[in-house]
C-alpha positions as CSV (number, residue, x, y, z in Angstrom):
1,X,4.7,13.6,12.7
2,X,8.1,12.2,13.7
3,X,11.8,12.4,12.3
4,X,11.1,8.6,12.2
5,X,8.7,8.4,9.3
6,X,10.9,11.2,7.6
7,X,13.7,9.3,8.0
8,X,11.9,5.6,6.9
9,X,10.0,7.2,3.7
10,X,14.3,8.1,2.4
11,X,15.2,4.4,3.4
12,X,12.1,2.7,2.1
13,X,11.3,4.9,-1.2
14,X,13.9,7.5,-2.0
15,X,11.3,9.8,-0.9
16,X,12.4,13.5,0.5
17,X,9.5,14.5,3.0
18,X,8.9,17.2,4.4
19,X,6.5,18.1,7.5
20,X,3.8,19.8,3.9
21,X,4.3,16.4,2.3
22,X,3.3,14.3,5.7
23,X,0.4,16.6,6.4
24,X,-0.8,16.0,3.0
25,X,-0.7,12.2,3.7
26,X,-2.7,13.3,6.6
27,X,-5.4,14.4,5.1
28,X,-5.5,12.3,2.2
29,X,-6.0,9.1,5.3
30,X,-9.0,11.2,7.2
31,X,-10.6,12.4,3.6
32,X,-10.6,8.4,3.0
33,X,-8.6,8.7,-0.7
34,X,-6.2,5.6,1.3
35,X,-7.2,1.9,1.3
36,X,-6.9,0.4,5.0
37,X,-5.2,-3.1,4.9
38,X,-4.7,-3.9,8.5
39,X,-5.7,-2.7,12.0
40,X,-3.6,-3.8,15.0
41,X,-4.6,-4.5,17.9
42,X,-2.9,-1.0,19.8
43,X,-5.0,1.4,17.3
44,X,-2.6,1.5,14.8
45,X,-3.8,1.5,11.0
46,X,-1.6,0.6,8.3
47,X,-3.1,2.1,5.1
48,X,-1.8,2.3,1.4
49,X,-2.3,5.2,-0.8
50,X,-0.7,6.1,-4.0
51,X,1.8,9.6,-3.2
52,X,4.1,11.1,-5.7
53,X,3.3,8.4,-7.8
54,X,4.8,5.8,-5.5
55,X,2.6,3.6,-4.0
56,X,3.2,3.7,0.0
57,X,2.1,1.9,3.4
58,X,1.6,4.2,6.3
59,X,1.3,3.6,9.8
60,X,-1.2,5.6,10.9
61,X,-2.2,6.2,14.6
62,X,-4.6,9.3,16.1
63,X,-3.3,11.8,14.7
64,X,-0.1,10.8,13.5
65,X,2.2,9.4,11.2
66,X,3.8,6.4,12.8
67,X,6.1,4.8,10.5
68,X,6.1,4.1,6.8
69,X,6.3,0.4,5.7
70,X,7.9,-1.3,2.6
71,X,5.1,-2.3,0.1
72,X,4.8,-5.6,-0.4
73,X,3.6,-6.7,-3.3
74,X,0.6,-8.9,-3.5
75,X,0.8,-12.3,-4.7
76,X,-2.1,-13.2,-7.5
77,X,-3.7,-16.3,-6.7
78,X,-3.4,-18.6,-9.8
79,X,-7.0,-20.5,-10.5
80,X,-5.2,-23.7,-11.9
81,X,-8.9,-25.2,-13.1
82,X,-9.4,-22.0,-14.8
83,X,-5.8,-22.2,-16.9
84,X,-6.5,-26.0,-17.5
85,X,-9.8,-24.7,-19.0
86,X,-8.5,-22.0,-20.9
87,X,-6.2,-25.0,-22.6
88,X,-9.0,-27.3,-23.2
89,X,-10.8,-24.4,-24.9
90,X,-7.9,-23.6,-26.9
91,X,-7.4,-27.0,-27.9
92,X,-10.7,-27.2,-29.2
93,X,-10.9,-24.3,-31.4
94,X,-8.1,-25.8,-33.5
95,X,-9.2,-28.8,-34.2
């Protein structure tokens, strides 16, 4: 638990942690109720979980809270075949 993270969750989220809040992050990671999106190669675990009803990405390493990431969103993939077939389909009830 560092004055980093603190310091990055008010930056990143408008959050106010406090050492309660981060511990609760804590154990929400180890009880597994936060998705892992990405392990780096020095054992650090970036995972996302939803918290105060803000979704967040934590850096997660041993023990501790590293840092906490911006959320990115993630971008849909658009299936152009399917929306050209959705049209077709369309087309065809009308007539």
């Amino acid at each position: 638990m560092t004055y980093h993270a603190i310091e990055r969750a008010k930056e990143r989220y408008g959050l106010d942690f406090t050492f309660r809040d981060i511990n609760i992050i804590i154990r929400k990671i180890n009880k597994g109720k936060a998705k892992l999106i990405f392990v780096s190669s020095n054992n650090c675990y970036i995972y996302r979980l939803r918290y105060s009803g803000i979704l967040i990405e934590v850096v997660f390493s041993g023990k501790n809270i590293i840092t906490f990431n911006p959320t990115t969103p993630r971008k849909k993939r658009i299936d152009k075949d399917y929306l050209e077939k959705q049209k077709r389909l369309r087309k065809k009830k009308r007539k």
